[in-house]
Structure formats: C-alpha cells, structure tokens
C-alpha positions in Angstrom: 90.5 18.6 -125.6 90.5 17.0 -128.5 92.8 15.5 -131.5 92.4 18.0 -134.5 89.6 17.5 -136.3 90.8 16.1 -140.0 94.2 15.6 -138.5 93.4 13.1 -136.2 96.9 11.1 -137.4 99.2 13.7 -136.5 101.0 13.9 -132.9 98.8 17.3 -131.5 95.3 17.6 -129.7 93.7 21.1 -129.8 92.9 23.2 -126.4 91.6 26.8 -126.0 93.3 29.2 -124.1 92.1 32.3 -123.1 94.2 32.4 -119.9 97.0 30.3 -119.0 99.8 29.6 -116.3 101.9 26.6 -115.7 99.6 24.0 -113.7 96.6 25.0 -116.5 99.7 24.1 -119.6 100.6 21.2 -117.6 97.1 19.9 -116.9 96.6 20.3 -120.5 99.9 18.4 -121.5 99.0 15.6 -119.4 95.7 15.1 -121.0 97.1 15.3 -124.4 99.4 12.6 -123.6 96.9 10.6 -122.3 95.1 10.6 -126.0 98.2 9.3 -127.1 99.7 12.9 -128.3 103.2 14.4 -127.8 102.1 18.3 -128.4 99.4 20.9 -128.7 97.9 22.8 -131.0 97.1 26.1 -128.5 94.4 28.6 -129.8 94.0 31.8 -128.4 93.6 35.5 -129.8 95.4 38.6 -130.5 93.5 39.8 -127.4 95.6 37.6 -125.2 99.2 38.3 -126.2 99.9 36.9 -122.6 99.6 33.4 -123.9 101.3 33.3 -127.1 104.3 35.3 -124.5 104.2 32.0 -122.4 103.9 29.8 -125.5 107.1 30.7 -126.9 109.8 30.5 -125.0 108.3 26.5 -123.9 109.3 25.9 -127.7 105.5 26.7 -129.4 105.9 28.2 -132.5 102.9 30.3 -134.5 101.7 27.3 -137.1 98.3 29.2 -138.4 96.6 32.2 -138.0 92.9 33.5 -139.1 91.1 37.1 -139.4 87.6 36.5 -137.7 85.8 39.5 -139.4 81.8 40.2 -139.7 79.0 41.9 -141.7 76.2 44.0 -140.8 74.0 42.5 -143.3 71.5 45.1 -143.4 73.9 47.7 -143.9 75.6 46.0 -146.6 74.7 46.8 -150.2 72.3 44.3 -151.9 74.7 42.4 -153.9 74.6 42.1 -157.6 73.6 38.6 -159.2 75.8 35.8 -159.1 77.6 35.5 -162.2 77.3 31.7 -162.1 74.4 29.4 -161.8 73.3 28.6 -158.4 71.4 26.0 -157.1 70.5 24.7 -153.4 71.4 21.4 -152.2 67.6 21.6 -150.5 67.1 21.3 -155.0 70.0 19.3 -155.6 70.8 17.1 -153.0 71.5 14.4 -156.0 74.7 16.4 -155.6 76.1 15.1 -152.5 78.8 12.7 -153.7 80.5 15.6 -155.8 80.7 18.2 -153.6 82.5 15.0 -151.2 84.6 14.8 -153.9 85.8 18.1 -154.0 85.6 18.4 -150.0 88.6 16.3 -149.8 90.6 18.1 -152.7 89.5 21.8 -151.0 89.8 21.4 -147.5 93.6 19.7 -147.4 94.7 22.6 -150.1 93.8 25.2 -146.9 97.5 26.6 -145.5 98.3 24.5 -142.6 95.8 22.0 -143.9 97.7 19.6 -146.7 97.9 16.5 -144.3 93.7 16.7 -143.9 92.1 13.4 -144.0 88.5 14.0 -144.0 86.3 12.3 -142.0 82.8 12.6 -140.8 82.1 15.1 -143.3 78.6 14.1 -144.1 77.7 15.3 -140.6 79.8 18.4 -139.8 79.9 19.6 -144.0 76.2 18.9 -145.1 73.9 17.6 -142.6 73.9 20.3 -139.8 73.7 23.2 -142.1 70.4 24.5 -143.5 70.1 23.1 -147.3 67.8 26.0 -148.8 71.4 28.2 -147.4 73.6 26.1 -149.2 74.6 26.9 -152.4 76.3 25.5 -155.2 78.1 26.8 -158.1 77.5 25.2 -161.3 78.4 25.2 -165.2 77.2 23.2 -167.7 75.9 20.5 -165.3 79.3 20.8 -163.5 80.3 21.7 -160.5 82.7 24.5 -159.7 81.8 25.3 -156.0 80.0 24.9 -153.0 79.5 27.4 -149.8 77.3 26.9 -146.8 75.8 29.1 -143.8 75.9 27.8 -140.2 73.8 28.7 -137.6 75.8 27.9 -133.9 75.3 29.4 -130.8 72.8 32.3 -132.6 75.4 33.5 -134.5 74.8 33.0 -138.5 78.4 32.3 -140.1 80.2 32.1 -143.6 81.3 27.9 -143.5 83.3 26.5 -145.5 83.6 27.4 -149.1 85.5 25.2 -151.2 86.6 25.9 -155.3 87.7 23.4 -157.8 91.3 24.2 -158.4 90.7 25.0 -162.2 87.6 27.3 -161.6 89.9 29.1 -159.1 90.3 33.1 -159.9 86.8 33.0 -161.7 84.8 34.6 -159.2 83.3 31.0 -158.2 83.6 32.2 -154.3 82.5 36.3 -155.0 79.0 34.4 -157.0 78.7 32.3 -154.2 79.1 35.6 -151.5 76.6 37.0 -152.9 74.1 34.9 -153.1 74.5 34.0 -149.3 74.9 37.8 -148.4 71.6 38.0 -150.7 70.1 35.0 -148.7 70.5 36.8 -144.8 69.0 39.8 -145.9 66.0 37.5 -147.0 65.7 35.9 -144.1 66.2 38.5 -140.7 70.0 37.7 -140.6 71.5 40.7 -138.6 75.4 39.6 -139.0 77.1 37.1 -140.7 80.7 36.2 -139.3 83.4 34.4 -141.1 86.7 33.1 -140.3 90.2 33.3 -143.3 93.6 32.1 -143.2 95.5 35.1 -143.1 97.4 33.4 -146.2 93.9 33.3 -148.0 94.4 36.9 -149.3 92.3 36.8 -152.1 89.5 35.5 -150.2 90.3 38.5 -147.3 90.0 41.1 -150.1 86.6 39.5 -151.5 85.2 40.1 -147.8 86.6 43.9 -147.5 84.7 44.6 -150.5 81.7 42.9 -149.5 82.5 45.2 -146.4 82.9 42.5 -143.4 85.7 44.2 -141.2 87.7 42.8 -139.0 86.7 41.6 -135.1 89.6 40.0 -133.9 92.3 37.0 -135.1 92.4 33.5 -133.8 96.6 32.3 -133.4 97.4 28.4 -133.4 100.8 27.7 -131.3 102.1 24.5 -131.6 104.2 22.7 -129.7 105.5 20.4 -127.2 103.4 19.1 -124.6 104.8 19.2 -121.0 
C-alpha cells in the first residue's frame, strides 16, 4: 500500500483488492492510517462485483473508472502515416524539459486527476521506457504531443499520451497511435494493452477504430478507512 502516486497530498493510500472481507478492509485501514491517511482509494474490477458490494454500504463511493482494452497487433491493419511529424526521443532527447512541461499540464487535466502534483516523472515518464518507442508530435519545431510504449511484466502497453490543450481535436493522439501500432508490428509485438478513463471518450473511440476491444474495467472506490 501506498499514497497515490501524483496525489501524494491528499488524505487516501491505494490498495488492490481482488478479494476482500472485514479483517483484510481492516488490516488495510490500519495501514493506511499508519501513513498518515484517513481513507482508501480501493481498486478492483468489474470481475469482482463482490467488492465494490462490500465497499458501499462502509460509505465508498465509485471516484474513477478505466476500460483496460487490447490489440492483436498482427491482426490489426497497418496503419496509415502519421499526419504529423514524428520524431523519437532516442533523436530528440534535447526535448526532455518540454515534454516535462506539458506532463504537468496533461496529466492533472485526466478526470479524477486535477489535484496531480507530479513528481518523479523523469523516472516513471521517460527513463524506464524505450526511447526509439517514444514518440513525439511535432509542428514547426513545436511540440503538440508525446506518447510512449512500456514494456512490464512481458506485456507491451499504450503509456501515457499527453496533448497540448490547443492541439487537442487535431488528431495529435490518432498520429501518434499509429505510429506506435506501426512500431510493434516492427518489432515482434504480439498485443499492445492500454488503459482509458471511461470519461476519455474520444480517446475510447480512437482505440475501437484502431480495433483494441475491451478486456475488462478497473473501478476506484474511495472512502473511509476503518
């Protein structure tokens, strides 16, 4: 258990749940106050209903919620060009302190995400992620976007993809898709998974017509802690 990540300053830590009961919520609780925290943020899945059932009446209310959905890359369609300029940070990593910049504006304009403070994100934004897979949007020497692939646990993932908010609705994050969908069929990627806000809808409909469908979603309760 931990506090959230980029909202280290608010009163929640984060614990997984894919079973519960009482001694494993109160267990939980009492480590939460121990970090100095009066509640949790619970994830689970819609393939546990049971906990979000014990969640609720304890005074947890539904704060996020995110489609985890996934791409059989070489059954995908090769995707047209990008209709922007790309480059890699492995050619641009001149780059860095820009696409910071825009971190912070992108990542606290996420639903559920406006009190984001980031932190650390040279390591968990740049550093772990393979540079030649990361790819930037650019126009006339500016830049509109930025989108990464992870590689965890043997699974190849969509990160985090963040837009200028006056290049939003321009196709910034379809140019970007593509060139990462373009990338994994380069390189031997057999799936590429990706988690959206449900409130993300323009961003959902991009990935249905890339054809990523859905596996599962991920539910954030938050509430009180014991």
């Amino acid at each position: 258990m931990i506090p959230i990540p980029g909202l280290e300053h608010l009163p929640y830590a984060e614990v997984w749940f894919h079973e519960i009961d009482e001694a494993r919520w109160r267990e939980a609780s009492a480590v939460a106050r121990a970090l100095g925290k009066a509640g949790l943020d619970v994830w689970t899945t819609d393939r546990t209903p049971e906990v979000v059932d014990f969640l609720a009446p304890r005074g947890y209310q539904e704060d996020r919620r995110y489609v985890i959905s996934e791409l059989d890359v070489a059954e995908a369609p090769d995707p047209e060009p990008p209709t922007f300029d790309l480059v890699t940070f492995a050619e641009r990593p001149d780059l860095e302190p820009v696409l910071y910049r825009l971190a912070r504006i992108a990542y606290a304009d996420q639903p559920g995400r406006s009190e984001s403070v980031i932190e650390g994100w040279h390591d968990w934004g740049l550093e772990r992620h393979p540079p030649e897979a990361y790819f930037i949007a650019v126009e006339g020497g500016r830049v509109l976007g930025y989108g990464y692939l992870e590689h965890e646990d043997e699974q190849w993932k969509n990160g985090f993809m963040a837009v200028a908010r006056d290049a939003r609705g321009r196709g910034v994050a379809g140019a970007i898709k593509r060139a990462q969908i373009a990338w994994a069929k380069a390189n031997g990627v057999p799936t590429l998974r990706t988690a959206n806000e449900v409130r993300l809808e323009s961003m959902l409909a991009l990935n249905r017509r890339f054809g990523y469908r859905t596996l599962y979603e991920e539910i954030v309760m938050r509430g009180p802690a014991a």
